[in-house]
C-alpha positions as CSV (number, residue, x, y, z in Angstrom):
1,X,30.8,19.6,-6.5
2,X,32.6,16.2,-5.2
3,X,31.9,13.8,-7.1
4,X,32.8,11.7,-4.0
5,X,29.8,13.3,-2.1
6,X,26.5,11.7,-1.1
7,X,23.5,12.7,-2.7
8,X,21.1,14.2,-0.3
9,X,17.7,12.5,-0.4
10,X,14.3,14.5,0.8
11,X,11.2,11.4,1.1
12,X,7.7,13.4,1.8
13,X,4.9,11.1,2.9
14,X,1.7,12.3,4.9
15,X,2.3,9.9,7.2
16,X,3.0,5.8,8.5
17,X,-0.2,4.3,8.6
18,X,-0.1,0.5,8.0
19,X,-0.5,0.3,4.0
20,X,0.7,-0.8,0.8
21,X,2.8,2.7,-0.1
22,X,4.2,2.8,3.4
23,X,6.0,-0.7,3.2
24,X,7.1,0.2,-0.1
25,X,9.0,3.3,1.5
26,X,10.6,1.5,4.4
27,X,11.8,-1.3,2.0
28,X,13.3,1.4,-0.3
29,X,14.7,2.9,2.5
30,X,16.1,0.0,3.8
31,X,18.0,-1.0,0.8
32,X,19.4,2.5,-1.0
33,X,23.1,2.4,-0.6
34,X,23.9,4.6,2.9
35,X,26.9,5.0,1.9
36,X,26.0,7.2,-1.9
37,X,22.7,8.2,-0.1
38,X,22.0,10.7,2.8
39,X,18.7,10.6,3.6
40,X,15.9,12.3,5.0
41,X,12.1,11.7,5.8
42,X,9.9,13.9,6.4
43,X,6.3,12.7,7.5
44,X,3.4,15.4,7.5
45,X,1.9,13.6,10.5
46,X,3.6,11.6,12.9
47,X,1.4,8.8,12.7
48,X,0.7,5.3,12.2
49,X,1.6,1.8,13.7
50,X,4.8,2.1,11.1
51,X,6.2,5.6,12.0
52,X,8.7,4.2,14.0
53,X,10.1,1.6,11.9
54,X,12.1,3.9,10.0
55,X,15.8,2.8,9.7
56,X,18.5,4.4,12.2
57,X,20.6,6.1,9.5
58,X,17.4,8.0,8.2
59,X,17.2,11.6,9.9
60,X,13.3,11.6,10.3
61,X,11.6,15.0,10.5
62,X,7.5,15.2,11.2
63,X,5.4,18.5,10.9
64,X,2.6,17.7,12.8
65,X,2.3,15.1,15.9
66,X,0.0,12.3,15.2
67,X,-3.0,11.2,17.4
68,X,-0.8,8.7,19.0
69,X,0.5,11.8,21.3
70,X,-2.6,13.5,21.6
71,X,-4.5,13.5,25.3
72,X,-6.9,10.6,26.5
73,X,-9.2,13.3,27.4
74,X,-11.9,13.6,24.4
75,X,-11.8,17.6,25.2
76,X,-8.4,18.0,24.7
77,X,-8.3,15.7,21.9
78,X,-10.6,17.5,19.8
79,X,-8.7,20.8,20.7
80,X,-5.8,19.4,19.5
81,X,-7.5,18.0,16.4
82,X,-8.3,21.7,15.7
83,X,-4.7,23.3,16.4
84,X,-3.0,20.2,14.2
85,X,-5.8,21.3,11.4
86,X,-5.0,25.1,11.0
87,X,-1.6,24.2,11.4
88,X,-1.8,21.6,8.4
89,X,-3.8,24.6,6.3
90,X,-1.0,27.0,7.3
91,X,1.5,24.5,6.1
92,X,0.0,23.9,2.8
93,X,-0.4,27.6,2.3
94,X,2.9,28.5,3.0
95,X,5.5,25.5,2.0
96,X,8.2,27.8,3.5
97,X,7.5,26.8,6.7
98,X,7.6,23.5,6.2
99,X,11.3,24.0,4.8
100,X,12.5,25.8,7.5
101,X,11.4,23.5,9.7
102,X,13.6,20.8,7.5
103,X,16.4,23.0,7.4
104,X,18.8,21.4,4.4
105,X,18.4,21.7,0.7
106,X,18.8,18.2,-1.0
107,X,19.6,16.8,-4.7
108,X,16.4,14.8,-5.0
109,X,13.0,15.2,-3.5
110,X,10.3,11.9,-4.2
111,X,7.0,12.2,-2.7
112,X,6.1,8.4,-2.6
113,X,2.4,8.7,-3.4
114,X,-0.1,11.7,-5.0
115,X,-1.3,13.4,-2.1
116,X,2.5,14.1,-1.4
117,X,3.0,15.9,-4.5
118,X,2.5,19.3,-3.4
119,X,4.4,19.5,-0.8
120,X,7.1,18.3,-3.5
121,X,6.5,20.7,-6.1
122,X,5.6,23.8,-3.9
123,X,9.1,23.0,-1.9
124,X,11.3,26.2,-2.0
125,X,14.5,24.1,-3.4
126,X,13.9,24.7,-6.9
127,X,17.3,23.2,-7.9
128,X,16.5,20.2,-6.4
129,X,14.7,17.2,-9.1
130,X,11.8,16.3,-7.9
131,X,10.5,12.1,-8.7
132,X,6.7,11.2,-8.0
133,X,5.2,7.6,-7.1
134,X,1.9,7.0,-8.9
135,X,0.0,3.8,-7.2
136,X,-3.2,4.2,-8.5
137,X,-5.9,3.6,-11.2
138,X,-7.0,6.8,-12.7
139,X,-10.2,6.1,-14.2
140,X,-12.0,4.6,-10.6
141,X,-14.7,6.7,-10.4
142,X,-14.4,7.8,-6.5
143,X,-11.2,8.6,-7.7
144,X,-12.6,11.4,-10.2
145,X,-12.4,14.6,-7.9
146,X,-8.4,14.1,-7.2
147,X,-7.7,13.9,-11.5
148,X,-7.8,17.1,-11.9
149,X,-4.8,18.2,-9.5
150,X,-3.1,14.7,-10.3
151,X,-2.8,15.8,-14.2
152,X,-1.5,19.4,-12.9
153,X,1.2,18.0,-11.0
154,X,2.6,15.4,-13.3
155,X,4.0,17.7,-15.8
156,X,5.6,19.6,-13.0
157,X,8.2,16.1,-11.8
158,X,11.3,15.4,-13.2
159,X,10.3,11.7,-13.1
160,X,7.5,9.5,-12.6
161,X,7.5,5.7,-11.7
162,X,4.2,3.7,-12.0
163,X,4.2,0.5,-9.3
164,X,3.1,-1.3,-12.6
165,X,2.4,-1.6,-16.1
166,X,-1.7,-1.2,-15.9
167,X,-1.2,1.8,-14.3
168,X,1.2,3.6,-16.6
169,X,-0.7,2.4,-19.8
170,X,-4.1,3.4,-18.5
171,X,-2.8,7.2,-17.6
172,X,-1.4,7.3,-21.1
173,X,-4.9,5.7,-22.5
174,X,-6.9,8.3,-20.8
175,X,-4.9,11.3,-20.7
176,X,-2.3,10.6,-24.3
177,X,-1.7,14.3,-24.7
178,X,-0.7,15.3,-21.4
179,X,2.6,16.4,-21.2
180,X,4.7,13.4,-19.4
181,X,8.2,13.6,-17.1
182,X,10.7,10.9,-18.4
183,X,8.7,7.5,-16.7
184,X,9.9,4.3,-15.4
185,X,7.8,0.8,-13.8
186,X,9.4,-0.3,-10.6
187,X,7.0,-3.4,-9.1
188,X,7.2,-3.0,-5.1
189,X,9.9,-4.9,-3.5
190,X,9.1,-8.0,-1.5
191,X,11.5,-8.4,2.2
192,X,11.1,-12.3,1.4
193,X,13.0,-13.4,4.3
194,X,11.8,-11.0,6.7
195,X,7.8,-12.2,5.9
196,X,9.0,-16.0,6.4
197,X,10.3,-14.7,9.6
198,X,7.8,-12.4,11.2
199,X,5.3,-15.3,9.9
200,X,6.8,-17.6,12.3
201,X,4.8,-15.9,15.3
202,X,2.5,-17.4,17.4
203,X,-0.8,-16.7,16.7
204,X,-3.9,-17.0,20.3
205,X,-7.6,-17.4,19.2
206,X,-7.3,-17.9,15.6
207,X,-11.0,-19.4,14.2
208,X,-11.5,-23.1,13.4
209,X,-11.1,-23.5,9.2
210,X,-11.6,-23.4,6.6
211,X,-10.5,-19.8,6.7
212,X,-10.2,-16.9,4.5
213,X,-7.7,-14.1,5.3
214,X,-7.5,-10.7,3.7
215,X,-5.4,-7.3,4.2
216,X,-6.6,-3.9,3.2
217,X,-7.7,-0.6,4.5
218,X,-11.1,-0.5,5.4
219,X,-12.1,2.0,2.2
220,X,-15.1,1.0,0.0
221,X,-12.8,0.6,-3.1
222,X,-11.6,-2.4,-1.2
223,X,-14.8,-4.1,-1.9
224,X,-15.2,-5.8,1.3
225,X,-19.3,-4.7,1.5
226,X,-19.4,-7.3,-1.2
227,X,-17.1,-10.1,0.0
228,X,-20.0,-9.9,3.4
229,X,-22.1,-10.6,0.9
230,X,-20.6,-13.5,-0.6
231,X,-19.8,-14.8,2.7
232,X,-23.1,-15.1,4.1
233,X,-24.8,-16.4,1.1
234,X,-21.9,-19.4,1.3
235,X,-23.0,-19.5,5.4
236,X,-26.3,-20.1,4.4
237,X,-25.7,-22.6,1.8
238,X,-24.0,-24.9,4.5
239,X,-20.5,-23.9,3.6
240,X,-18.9,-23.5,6.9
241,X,-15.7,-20.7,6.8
242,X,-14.5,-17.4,8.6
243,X,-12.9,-15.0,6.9
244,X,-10.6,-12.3,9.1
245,X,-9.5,-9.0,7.8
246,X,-6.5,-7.0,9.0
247,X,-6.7,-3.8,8.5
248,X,-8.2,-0.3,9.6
249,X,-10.0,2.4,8.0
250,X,-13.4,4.9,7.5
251,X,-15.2,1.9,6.8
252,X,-15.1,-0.4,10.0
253,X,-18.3,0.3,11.5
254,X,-19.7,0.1,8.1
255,X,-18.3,-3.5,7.9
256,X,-19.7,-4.3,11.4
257,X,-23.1,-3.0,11.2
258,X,-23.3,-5.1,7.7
259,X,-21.9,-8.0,9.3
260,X,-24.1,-7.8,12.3
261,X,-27.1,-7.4,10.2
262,X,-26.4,-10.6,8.0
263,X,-25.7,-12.8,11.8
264,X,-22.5,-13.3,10.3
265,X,-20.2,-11.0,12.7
266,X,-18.6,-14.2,14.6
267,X,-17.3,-15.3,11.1
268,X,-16.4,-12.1,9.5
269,X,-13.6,-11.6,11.3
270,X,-12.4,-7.8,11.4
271,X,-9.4,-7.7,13.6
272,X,-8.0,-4.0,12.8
273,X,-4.2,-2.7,12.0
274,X,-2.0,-5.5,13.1
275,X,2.2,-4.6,13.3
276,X,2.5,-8.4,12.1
277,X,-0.2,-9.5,10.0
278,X,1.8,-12.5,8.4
279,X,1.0,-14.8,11.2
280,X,-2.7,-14.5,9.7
281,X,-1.6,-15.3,6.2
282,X,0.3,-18.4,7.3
283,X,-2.2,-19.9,9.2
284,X,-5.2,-19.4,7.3
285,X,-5.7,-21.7,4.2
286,X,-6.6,-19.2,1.8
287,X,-6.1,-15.4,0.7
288,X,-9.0,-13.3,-0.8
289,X,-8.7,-9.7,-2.4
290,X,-12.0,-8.6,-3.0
291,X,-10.8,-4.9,-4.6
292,X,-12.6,-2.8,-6.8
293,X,-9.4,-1.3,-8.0
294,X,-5.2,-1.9,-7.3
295,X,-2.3,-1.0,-8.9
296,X,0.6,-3.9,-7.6
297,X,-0.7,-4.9,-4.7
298,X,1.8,-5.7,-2.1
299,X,0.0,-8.0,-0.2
300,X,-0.9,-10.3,-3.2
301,X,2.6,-10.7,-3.4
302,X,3.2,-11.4,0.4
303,X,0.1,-14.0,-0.2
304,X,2.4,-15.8,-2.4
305,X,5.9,-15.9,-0.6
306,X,3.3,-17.6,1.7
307,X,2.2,-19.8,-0.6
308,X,-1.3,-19.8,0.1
309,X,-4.0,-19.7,-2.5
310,X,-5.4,-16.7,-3.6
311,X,-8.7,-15.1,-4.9
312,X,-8.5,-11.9,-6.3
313,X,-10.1,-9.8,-8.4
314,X,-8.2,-8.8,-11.8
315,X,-7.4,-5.4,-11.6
316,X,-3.9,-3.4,-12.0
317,X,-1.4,-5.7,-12.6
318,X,-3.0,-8.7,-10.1
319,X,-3.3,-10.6,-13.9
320,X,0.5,-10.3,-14.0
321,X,1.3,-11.6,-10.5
322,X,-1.1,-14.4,-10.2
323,X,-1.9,-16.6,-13.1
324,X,-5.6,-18.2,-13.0
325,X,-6.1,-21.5,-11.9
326,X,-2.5,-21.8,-11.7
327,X,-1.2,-19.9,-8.6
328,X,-4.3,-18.4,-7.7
329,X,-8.4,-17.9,-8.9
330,X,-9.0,-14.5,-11.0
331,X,-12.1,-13.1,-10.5
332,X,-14.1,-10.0,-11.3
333,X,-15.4,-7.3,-9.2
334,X,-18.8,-9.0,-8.5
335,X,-20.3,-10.8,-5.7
336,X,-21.9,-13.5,-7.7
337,X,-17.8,-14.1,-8.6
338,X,-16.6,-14.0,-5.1
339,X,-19.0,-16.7,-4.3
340,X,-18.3,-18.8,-6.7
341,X,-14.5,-18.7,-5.9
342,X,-15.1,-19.2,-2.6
343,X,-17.3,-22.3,-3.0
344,X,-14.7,-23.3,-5.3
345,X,-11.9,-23.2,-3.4
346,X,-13.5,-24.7,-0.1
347,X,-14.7,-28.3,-2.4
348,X,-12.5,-28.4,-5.2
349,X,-9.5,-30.1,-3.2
350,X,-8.0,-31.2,-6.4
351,X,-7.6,-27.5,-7.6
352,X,-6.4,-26.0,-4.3
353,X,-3.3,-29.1,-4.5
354,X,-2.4,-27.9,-8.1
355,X,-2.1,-24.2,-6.9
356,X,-0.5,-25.3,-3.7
357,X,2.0,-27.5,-5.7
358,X,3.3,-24.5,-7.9
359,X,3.4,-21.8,-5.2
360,X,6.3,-24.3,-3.8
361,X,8.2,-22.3,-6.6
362,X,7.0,-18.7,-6.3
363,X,10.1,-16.8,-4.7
364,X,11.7,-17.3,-8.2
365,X,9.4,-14.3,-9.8
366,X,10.7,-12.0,-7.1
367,X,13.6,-9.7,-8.2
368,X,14.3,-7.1,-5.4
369,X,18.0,-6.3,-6.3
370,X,17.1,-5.4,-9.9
371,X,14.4,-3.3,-8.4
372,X,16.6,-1.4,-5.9
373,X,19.4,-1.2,-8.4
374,X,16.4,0.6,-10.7
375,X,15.6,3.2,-8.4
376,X,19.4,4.2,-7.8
377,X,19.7,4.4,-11.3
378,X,17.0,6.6,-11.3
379,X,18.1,8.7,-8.3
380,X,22.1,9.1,-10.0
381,X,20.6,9.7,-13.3
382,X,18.6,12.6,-12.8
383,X,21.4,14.3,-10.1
384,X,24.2,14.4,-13.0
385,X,21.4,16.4,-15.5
């Protein structure tokens, strides 16, 4: 073999919805070296608000077509709901398909989040090394049914990298004698420039302040039943504030019926997947992640580029990234907590100018060469074993 040659690169991901994992992916794909890398992406479903913002060197494959291509006509949509799910089970049964329609063989194959791990390890390239992406908190209890394929598969990588520290110390404190891959934590990498950029856009209708923005998919983990909640009890205090929400997910018309119920849907905000969301973060006074569980939450981090004071609850490794009454408010996953955070932050003005006075310094904690440089190490390791 050439020693001169590129390593061929295989990313499986299910698909491009607007998330934390997905910007991960396109800033790792943004920054591996083109010229040591060829690289391909291969996306279950082509889907999601970010499926075409992959970059124009990567050849981009996609076994299924997302609902972005399917028919306006509710008939035909459902038909073709139908066809895309017995064409999903016949991919999963038979990962030779699948391969065929990628049509190469590559040196590395990273499935960038759990539920792309079998089409990794079931892949008919067995000479290829195969690298997993673990993002999440194994002992949430929702999270209980997926465990017991999780600790099937992780034996089965060449390599694992944890997003953060929490989450690779609490797989080893729950599950010490599984058999682990060699392991590395790489944070996610923060495009610092192109946030202060895309933040620049002009933003129509944005609600009178004091406002609270968030960004998260609409899943129950997220923990935004509870930050209603909090809201409305503030509302009916006399503490005047809106809080807007980007995001999407199974849980919107949860969200809205609560809000609705409570009288409080004109000030809790749900505004759906947005391309740009920083626009929201900059011109909203604070930031509020009311999750029941993270790992190294992305958009904690793009919070903070945009210096803007945060509440969040302390879970992965949000304790690492935002220190309390510092840079930000620490809470736990209660609504009694949120409240008082929130009341805290709209009347204690001397607070809010200490946290606003050493955001003005943030950028500093961000490292995204030595994080890139990590995962080629990783890649160029593994392909000379």
């Amino acid at each position: 073999m050439s020693e001169n040659r590129k390593i061929k690169i295989l990313f499986r991901h299910r698909s491009m919805e607007m998330g934390g994992v997905e910007k991960v992916m396109l800033s790792i794909l943004n920054n591996l070296n083109p010229d040591k890398f060829d690289i391909t992406v291969c996306l279950t479903l082509n889907q999601g608000k970010l499926r075409d913002e992959l970059p124009k060197h990567i050849r981009k494959i996609y076994l299924t077509d997302g609902k972005e291509d399917f028919s306006n006509n509710s008939i035909l949509q459902k038909l073709q709901l139908v066809k895309r799910r017995i064409r999903l089970r016949k991919l999963k049964n038979t990962p030779a398909i699948a391969d065929r329609l990628i049509n190469d063989t590559f040196d590395i194959e990273i499935g960038m989040d759990y539920r792309d791990y079998d089409a990794i390890l079931n892949s008919t390239n067995k000479n290829s090394k195969k690298i997993g992406w673990f993002h999440s908190e194994i002992n949430v209890p929702k999270f209980q049914p997926l465990v017991p394929d999780i600790l099937k598969s992780f034996p089965q990588f060449d390599h694992m990298v944890y997003c953060s520290h929490k989450i690779k110390d609490m797989m080893h404190k729950h599950y010490p004698n599984l058999k682990y891959p060699a392991e590395s934590v790489i944070i996610n990498p923060i495009p610092i420039e192109e946030i202060k950029y895309k933040a620049e856009e002009k933003l129509d209708n944005f609600p009178e302040g004091p406002v609270f923005a968030s960004i998260g998919r609409l899943h129950s983990r997220k923990g935004y039943h509870k930050l209603i909640d909090a809201h409305k009890k503030l509302m009916d205090e006399g503490f005047h504030h809106n809080i807007i929400v980007i995001g999407d997910g199974d849980e919107m018309n949860n969200l809205r019926a609560q809000a609705a119920k409570n009288n409080v849907e004109k000030t809790f905000i749900l505004v759906g997947n947005q391309m740009n969301p920083y626009p929201y973060i900059k011109k909203a006074d604070y930031f509020i992640l009311p999750s029941e569980s993270e790992a190294w939450p992305l958009v904690i981090a793009e919070a903070l580029i945009l210096q803007k004071p945060i509440i969040a609850t302390e879970v992965g490794d949000v304790g690492l990234m935002i220190k309390d009454r510092e840079t930000g408010y620490l809470i736990s996953y209660e609504v009694d907590e949120m409240y008082e955070a929130m009341k805290t932050f709209l009347t204690d003005h001397e607070l809010i100018a200490h946290i606003r006075n050493n955001l003005k310094t943030i950028e500093d904690q961000f490292d995204n060469k030595k994080i890139f440089d990590s995962v080629e190490n990783i890649i160029e390791t593994l392909h000379k074993k």
